[in-house]
N, C-alpha and C positions, 0 to 999 in steps of 0.2 A: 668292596666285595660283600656279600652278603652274608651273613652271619649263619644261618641254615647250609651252607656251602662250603665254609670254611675248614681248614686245617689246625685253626684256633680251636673252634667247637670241639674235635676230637682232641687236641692237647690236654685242652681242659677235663677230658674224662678221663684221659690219662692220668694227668694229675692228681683225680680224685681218686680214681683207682690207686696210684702208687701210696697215695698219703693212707688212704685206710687200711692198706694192707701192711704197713710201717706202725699204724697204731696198734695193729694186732701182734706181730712183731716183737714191738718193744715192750708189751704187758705180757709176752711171752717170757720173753729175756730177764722182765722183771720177778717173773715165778720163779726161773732161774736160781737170780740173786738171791731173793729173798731166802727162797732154800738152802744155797749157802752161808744165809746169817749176815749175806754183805746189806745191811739193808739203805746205806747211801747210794749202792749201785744201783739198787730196787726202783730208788726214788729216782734217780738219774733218770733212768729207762720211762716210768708216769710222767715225770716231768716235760721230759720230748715227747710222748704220746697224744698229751694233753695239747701241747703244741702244732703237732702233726694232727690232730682236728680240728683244728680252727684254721688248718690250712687247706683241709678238704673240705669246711664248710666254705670257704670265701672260693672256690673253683667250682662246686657245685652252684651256687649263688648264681654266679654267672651264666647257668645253663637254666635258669629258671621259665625260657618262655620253650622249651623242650619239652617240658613237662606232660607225663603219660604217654611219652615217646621213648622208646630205645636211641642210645648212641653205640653203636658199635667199633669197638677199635682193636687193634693189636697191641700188645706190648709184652715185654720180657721183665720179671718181678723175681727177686732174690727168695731162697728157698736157705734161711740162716736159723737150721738146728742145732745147735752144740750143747753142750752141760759145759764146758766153759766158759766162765765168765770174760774173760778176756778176747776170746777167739768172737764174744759175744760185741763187744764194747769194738773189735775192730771190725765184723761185721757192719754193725752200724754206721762207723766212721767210712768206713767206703761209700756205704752204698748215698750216704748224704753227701760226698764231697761228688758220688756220681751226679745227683741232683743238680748241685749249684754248678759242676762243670760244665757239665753238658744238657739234661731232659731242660730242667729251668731254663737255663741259660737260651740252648733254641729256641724253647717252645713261646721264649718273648722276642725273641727275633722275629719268628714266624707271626704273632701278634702283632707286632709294629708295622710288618712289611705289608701286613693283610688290613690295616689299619686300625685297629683296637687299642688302642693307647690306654683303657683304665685295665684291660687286662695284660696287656705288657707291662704296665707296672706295675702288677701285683705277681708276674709273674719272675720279674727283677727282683723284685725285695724280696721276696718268699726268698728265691735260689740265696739270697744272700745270707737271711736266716739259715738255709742247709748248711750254710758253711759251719755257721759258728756251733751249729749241734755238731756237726762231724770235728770242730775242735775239740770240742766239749768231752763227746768219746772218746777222742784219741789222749786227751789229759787224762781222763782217769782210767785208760788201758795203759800206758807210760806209769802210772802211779804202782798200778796192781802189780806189774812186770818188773820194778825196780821196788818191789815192795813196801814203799811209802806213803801207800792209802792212810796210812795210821801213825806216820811216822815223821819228822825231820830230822833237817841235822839243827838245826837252832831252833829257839824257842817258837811255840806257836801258839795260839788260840782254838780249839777246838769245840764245836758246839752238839750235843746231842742233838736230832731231829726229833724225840720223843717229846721231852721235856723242855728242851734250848738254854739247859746248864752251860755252861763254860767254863772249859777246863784249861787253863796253862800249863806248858808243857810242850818237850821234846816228843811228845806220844800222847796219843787219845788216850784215855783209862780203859783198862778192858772189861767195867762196868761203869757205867752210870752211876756216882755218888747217889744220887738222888732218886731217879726210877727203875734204877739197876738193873734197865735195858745194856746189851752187849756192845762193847766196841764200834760193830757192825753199823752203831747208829749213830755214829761221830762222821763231821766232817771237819774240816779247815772254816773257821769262821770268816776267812774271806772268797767261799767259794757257796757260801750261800745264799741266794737259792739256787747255783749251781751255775750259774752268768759267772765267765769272762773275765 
């Protein structure tokens, strides 16, 4: 099949569409946190951002011989305003386990079957990436909901993001010893840089 003809072509704008409007999104999300003082959450959110660009630049990429041409397509794109943090973080966790289930998932089916194998598999591994952001979300919507963002029941290691002091302890300090940035900027020192 020919590339100009394809239903890969149009996935792939899809795909870029969805990713930059997930980058907007979660630097939204992250104005959010940040106003609430959560600033791990903050980062959370930049962190998959930054992620979700590099996932619309490698789908854009592929559209490179398009170039000063329009690709028109249809698609349906989440509209996730809350001033909740949490209703934020599970926003998120949906709409990327919607990726890896289903958009990704097809749109490399549809790639393989139409013959494009380097973008089937970029469009495999990406959906597979969605997964692990949608876990990611969903761990620290689980944390905030059971109130443990800041908390264990046994000891723990906690690192400020400011400074990268480390704290022991059944609890982050609700200031920084050191740059006496808030709470807010502690996480679990095995959860960063926010990976799994």
């Amino acid at each position: 099949m020919e590339f100009k003809q394809s239903k890969t072509k149009e996935n792939l704008m899809r795909g870029f569409a969805g990713e930059s409007q997930a980058i907007n999104r979660y630097l939204f999300s992250a104005a959010v946190a940040k106003s609430q003082k959560l600033k791990v959450i903050e980062e959370i959110f930049i962190f998959t951002a930054n992620q979700e660009r590099s996932h619309a630049k490698v789908f854009y990429n592929f559209l490179k011989e398009f170039a000063g041409q329009n690709i028109s397509v249809d698609g349906n794109y989440p509209v996730d305003i809350h001033d909740d943090v949490v209703k934020l973080l599970r926003a998120a966790q949906h709409n990327e386990y919607q990726e890896y289930e289903f958009d990704y998932t097809n749109f490399a089916t549809v790639a393989r079957e139409e013959g494009f194998t380097k973008i089937y598999m970029a469009f495999d591994m990406i959906a597979n990436v969605e997964k692990t952001h949608g876990d990611r979300f969903g761990k620290f919507a689980d944390l905030l909901e059971q109130d443990k963002l800041f908390k264990k029941e046994i000891e723990a290691e906690w690192m400020c993001l400011k400074c990268g002091h480390i704290h022991k302890g059944m609890a982050a300090p609700g200031v920084c010893p050191i740059c006496s940035h808030a709470q807010g900027y502690f996480t679990r020192l095995n959860m960063v840089p926010f990976e799994q």
